[in-house]
C-alpha positions in Angstrom: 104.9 89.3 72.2 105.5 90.5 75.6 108.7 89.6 77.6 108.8 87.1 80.4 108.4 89.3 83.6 108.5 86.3 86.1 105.4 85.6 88.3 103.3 88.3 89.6 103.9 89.4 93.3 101.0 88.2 95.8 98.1 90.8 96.5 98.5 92.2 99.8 95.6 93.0 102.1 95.0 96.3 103.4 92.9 96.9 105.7 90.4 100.2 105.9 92.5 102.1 108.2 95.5 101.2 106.7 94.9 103.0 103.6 93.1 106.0 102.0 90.3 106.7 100.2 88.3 103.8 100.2 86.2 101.0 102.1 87.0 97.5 103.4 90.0 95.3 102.7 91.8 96.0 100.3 93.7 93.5 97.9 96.8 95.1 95.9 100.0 93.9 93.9 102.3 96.6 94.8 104.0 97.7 92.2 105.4 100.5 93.0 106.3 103.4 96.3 106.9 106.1 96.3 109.6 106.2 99.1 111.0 109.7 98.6 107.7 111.4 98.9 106.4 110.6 102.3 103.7 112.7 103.2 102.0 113.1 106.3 98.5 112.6 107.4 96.6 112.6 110.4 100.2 112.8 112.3 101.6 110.0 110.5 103.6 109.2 107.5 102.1 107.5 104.6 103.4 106.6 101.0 102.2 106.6 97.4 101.5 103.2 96.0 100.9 102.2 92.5 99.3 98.9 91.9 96.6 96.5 91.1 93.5 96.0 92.7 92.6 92.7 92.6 89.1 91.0 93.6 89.0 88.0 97.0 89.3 85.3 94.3 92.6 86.8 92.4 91.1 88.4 89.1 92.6 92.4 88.2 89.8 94.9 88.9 92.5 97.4 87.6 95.1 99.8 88.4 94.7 101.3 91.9 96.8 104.6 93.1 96.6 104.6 96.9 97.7 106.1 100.2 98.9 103.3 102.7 100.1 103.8 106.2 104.0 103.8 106.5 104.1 101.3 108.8 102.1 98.8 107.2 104.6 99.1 104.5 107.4 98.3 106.5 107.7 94.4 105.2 107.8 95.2 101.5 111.6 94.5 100.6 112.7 97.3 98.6 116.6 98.7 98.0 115.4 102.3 97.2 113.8 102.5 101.0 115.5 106.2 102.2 
């Protein structure tokens, strides 16, 4: 039986620029940064992001490992932020 985890965080939306490798929007339940490994791209910083992918009407296409634009991370709440 699996434990309670609470309810699951709303997917975010990505845009194309925003993130890398990929096309279009992109819908993801963050589940993880990578905030000590910043690396730079393009003359910017950008973070590791584990998540799920999900589709425009909510289901899980499956577990997505992204590069996202540091700045568009900037409203995730997080206590392990450097």
């Amino acid at each position: 039986m699996d434990r309670n985890r609470g309810p699951e965080r709303p997917a975010l939306q990505f845009d194309e620029e925003d993130y890398c490798f990929g096309s279009g929007p992109l819908l993801l339940r963050v589940e993880r940064v990578l905030w000590d490994s910043p690396v730079e791209y393009h003359g910017e910083l950008w973070y590791e992001v584990d998540g799920v992918e999900v589709s425009s009407v909510g289901q899980h296409v499956g577990r997505r490992r992204v590069l996202i634009r540091a700045q568009r991370l900037a409203m995730l709440p997080s206590n392990r932020r450097p």
